[in-house]
C-alpha positions in Angstrom: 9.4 -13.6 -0.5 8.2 -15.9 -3.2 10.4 -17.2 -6.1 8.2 -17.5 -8.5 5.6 -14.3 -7.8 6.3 -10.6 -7.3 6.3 -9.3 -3.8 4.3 -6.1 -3.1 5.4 -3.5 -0.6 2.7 -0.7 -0.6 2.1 3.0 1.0 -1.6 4.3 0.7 -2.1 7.7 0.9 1.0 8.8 0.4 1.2 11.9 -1.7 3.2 14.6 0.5 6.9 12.7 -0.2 7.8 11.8 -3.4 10.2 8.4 -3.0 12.3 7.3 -5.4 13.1 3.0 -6.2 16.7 2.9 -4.8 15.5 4.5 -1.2 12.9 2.3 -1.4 15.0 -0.9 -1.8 17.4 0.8 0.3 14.7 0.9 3.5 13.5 -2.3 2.5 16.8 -4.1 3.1 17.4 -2.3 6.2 14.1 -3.5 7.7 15.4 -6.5 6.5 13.8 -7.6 3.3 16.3 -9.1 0.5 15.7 -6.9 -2.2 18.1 -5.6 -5.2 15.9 -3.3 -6.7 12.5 -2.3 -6.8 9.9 -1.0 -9.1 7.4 1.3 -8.2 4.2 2.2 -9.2 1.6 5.0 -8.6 -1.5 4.1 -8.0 -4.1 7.2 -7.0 -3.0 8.8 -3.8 -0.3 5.8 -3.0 2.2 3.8 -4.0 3.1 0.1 -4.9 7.0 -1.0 -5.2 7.4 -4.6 -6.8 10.7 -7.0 -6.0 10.3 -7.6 -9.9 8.9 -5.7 -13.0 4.9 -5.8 -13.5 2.8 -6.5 -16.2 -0.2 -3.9 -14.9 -3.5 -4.0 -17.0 -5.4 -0.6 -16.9 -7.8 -0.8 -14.0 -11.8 -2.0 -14.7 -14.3 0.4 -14.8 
């Protein structure tokens, strides 16, 4: 995991459960992964969760 740039854990087509940041981090430090928090973020019929905060631009047409 990088110091200086977020690190992306990501689930595509994931729509059936709906997951919540702390059992996210939660899974993410059992498999492992040193992780406090994490931030997540839909995107279509997935998910994204960020060891940091984003800055996401709307996407290009």
């Amino acid at each position: 995991m990088s110091a200086t740039c977020p690190t992306l854990f990501w689930a595509e087509h994931d729509t059936v459960r709906e997951w919540d940041p702390g059992k996210i981090a939660e899974h993410l430090r059992a498999q492992g992964f040193a992780v406090g928090r994490v931030w997540q973020t839909r995107i279509g019929d997935g998910w994204i969760a960020s060891n940091r905060p984003l800055d996401l631009a709307p996407a290009a047409n």
